[in-house]
C-alpha positions as CSV (number, residue, x, y, z in Angstrom):
1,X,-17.8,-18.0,-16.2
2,X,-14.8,-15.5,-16.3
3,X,-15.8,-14.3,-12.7
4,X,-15.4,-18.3,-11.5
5,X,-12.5,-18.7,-13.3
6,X,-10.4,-15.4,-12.9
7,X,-11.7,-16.1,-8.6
8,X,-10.3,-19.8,-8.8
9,X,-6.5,-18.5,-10.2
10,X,-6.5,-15.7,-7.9
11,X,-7.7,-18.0,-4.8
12,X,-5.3,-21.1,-5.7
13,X,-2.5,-18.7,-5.4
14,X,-3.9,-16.7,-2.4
15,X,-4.1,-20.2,-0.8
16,X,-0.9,-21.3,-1.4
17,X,1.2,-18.2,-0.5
18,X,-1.1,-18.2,2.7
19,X,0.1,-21.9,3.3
20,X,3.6,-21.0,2.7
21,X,3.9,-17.8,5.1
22,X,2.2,-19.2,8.2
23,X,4.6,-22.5,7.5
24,X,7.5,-20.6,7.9
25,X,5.9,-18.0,10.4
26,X,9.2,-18.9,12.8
27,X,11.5,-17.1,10.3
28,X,10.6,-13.6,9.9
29,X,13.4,-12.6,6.7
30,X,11.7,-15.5,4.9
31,X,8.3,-14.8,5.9
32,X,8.6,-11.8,4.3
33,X,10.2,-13.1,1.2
34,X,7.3,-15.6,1.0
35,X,5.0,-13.0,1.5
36,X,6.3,-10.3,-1.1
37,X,6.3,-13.6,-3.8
38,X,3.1,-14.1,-2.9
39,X,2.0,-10.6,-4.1
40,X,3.6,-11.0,-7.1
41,X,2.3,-14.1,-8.4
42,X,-1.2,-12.9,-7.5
43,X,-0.7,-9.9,-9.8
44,X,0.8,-11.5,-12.0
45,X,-1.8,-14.5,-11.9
46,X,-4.5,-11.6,-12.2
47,X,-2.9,-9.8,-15.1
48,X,-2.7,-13.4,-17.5
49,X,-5.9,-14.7,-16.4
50,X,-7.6,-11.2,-17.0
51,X,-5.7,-11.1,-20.0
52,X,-7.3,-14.6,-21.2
53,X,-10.9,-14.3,-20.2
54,X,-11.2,-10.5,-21.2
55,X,-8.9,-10.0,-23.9
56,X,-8.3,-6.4,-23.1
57,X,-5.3,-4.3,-21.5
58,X,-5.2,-4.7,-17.9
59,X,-5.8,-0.5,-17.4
60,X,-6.6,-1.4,-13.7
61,X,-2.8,-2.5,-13.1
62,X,-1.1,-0.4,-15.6
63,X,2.5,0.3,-14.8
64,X,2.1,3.6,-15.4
65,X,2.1,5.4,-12.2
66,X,1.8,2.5,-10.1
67,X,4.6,3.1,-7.8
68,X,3.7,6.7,-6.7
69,X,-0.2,5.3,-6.7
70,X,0.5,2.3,-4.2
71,X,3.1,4.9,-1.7
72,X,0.1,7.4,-2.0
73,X,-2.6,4.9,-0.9
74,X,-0.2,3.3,1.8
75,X,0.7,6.7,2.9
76,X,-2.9,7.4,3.9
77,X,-3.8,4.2,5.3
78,X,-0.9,4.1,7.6
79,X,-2.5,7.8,8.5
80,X,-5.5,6.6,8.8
81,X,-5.1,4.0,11.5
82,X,-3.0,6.5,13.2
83,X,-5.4,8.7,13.5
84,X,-8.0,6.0,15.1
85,X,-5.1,4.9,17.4
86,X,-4.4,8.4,18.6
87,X,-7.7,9.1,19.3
88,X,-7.9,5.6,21.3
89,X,-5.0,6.4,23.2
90,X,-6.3,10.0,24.2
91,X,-9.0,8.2,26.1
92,X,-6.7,5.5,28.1
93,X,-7.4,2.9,25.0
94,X,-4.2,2.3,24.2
95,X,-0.9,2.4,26.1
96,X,2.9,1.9,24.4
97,X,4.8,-0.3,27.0
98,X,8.2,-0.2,25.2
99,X,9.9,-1.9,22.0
100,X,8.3,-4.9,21.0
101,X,9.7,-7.1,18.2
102,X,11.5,-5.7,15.2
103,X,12.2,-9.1,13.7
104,X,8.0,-9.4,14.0
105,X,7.0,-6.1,12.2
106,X,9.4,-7.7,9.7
107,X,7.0,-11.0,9.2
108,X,3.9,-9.0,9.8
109,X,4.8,-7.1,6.4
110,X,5.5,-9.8,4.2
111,X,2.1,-11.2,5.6
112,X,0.3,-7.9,4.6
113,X,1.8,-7.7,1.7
114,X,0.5,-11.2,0.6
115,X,-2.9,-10.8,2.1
116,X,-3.5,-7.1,1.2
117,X,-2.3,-7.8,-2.9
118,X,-4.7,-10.8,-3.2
119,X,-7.5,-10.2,-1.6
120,X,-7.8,-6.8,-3.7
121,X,-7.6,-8.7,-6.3
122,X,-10.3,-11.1,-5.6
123,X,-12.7,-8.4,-3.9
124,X,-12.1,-4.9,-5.5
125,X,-10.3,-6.4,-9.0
126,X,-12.8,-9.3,-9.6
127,X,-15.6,-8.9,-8.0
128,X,-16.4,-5.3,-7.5
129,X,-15.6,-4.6,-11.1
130,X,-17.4,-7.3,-12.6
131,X,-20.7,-6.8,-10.5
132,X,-19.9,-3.5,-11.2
133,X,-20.8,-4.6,-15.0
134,X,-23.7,-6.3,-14.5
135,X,-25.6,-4.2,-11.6
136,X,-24.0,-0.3,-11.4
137,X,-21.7,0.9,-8.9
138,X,-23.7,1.5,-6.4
139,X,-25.4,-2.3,-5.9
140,X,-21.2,-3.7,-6.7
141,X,-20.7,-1.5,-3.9
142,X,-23.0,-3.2,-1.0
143,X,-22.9,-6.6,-2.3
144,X,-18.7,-6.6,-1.9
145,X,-18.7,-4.7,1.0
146,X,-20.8,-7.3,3.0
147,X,-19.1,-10.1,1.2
148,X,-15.9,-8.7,2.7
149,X,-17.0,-8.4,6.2
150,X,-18.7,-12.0,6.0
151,X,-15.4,-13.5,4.9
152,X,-13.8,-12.0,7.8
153,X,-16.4,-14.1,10.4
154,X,-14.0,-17.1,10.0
155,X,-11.3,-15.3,12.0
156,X,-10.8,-16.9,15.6
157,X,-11.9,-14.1,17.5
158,X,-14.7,-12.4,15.0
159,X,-17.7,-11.3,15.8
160,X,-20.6,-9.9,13.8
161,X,-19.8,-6.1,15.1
162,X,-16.8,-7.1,13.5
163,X,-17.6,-8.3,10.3
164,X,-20.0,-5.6,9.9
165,X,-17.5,-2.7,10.8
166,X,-15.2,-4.2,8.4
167,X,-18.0,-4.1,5.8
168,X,-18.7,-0.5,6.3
169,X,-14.7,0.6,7.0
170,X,-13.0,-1.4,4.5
171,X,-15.3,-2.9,2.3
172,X,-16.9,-0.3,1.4
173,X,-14.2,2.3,1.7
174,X,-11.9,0.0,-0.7
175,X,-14.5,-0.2,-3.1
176,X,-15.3,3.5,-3.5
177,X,-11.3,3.8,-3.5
178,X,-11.0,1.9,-6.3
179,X,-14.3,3.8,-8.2
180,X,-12.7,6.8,-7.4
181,X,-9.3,5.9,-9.3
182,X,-10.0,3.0,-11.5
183,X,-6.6,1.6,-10.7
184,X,-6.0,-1.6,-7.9
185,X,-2.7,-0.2,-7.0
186,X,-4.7,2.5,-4.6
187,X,-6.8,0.3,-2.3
188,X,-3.4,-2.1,-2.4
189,X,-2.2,0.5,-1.0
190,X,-4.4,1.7,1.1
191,X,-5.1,-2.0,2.4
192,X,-1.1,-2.3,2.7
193,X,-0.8,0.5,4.8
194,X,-3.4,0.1,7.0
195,X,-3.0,-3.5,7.6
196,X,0.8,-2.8,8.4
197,X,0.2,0.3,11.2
198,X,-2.5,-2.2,13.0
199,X,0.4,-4.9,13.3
200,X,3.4,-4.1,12.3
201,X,3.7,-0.8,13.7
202,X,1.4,-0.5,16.8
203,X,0.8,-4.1,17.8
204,X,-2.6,-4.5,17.9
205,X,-4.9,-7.1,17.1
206,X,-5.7,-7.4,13.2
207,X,-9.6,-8.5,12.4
208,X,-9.2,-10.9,15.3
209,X,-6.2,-13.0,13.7
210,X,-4.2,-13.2,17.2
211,X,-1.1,-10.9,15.8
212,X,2.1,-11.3,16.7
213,X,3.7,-8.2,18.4
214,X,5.3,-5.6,16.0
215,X,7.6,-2.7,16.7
216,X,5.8,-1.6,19.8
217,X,4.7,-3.6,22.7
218,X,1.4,-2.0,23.9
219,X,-1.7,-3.0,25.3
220,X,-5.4,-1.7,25.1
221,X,-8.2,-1.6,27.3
222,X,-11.3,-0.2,27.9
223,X,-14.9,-0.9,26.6
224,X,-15.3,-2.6,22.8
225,X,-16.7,-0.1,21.7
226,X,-13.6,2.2,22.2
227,X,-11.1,-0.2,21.3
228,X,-12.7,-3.0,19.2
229,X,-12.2,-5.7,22.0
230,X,-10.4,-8.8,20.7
231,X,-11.1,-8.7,17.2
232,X,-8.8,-5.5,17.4
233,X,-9.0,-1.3,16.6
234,X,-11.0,-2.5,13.1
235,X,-13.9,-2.9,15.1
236,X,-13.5,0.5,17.1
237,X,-16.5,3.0,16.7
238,X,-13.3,5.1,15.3
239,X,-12.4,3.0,12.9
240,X,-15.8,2.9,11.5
241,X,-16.4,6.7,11.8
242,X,-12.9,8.2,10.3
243,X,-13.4,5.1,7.3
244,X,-16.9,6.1,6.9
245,X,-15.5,10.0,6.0
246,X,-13.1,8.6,3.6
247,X,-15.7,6.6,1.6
248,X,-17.7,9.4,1.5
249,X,-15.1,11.5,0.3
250,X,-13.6,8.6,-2.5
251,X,-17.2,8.1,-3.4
252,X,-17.6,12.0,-4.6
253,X,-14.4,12.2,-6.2
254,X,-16.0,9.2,-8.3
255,X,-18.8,11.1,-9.3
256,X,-17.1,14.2,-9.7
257,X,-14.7,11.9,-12.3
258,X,-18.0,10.5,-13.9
259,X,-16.8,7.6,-12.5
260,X,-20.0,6.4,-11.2
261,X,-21.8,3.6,-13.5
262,X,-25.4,3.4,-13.3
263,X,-27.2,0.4,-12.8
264,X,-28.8,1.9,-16.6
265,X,-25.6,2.0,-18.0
266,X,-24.7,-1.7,-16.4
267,X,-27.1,-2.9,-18.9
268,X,-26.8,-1.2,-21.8
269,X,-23.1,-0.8,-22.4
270,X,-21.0,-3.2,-24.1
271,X,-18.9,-4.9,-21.2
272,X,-15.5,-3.7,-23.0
273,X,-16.7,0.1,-22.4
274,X,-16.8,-0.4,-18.9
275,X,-13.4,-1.8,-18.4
276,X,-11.7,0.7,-16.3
């Protein structure tokens, strides 16, 4: 019951703040107001309805930290996508034409902003951790993940390379971010950051959502494979080989932290002693 009713607060304001941005898409300074209002109400939405359902401290958004925690995350997933677009553009993938639209990148990062806060907390803050509760790590793991890249088929130019690259490069790597820290301000971050390089800073097509331009204009061409077609760089062989490295990587910092829950321990713990 908490899981339905912590997802239907979250959603509700996900929704409306979704509404609200692509209403006033034309005006990029309040598009990004909308959007960074948006954020807030979903954590704080996330924070009282945890609150209320869990009676506990909300450890996985403590304020401690957060701000160097959410520029370290965002840090790496604006390197990230660099690294896959630099490795596209070596092979002809991806070509920077000139300035494209400042005003844009501005809109495309209140739009992040909104979509990268809430659906973290809906997939890594509810979901993951709950399942998490009930099944082990490793089953909250691949039942999110695929979740994630089945939500992402209802984009207008998604296919189901697509939804399963974004499975394996984002849901997956966001999960095993999250094991690895036990804090949501990390794969906000790293969400943040990488959605913001794909659009607002090198243009290109986000999970097949036809994105405005951002601060470049480029273009891309070349087969899918190389450059994700359409639905954009996310669906890149790159993308899903450099994410892939990273999970790996989050996923043995989490066992090295003990951070790992076993589907044993899922069972027998209280659920309080496996609040992060």
């Amino acid at each position: 019951m908490r899981l339905v009713i912590q997802l239907a607060v979250v959603a509700a304001i996900a929704v409306v703040g979704s509404t609200l941005v692509n209403a006033v898409a034309s005006n990029p300074p309040l598009t990004l107001i909308i959007g960074l209002v948006t954020a807030a109400a979903a954590l704080l939405g996330y924070r009282w309805v945890v609150r209320r359902t869990e009676h506990r401290p909300i450890d996985e958004l403590s304020r401690t930290g957060a701000v160097p925690t959410l520029a370290l995350g965002t840090l790496i997933g604006v390197g990230l996508f660099a690294s896959v677009i630099l490795n596209i553009a070596f092979l002809d993938g991806y070509r920077v034409l000139g300035w494209g639209s400042p005003a844009g990148a501005v809109a495309l990062v209140g739009f992040m902003a909104a979509a990268a806060v809430t659906e973290e907390l809906i997939f890594r803050g509810i979901l993951f951790r709950i399942i998490e509760q009930w099944t082990g790590t490793w089953t909250a793991l691949v039942l999110t993940a695929a979740l994630f890249g089945l939500s992402h088929l209802f984009n207008p130019h998604a296919t189901l390379w697509g939804a399963l690259a974004i499975a394996i490069e984002a849901g997956a790597m966001l999960a095993a971010a999250y094991a690895a820290t036990r804090t949501l301000w990390f794969p906000i971050g790293l969400h943040f950051g990488w959605n913001c390089a794909a659009g607002a800073i090198f243009s290109t097509e986000v999970s097949g959502n036809d994105t405005p331009d951002g601060l470049l204009h480029a273009v891309m061409s070349g087969p899918t494979a190389l450059t994700g077609g359409e639905f954009g760089p996310e669906g890149s062989v790159y993308a899903v080989l450099f994410a892939s490295v990273l999970t790996v990587v989050f996923l043995w910092l989490a066992h090295r932290r003990g951070r790992i829950v076993s589907r044993r321990e899922a069972r027998t713990a209280p659920r309080t002693t496996l609040a992060p």
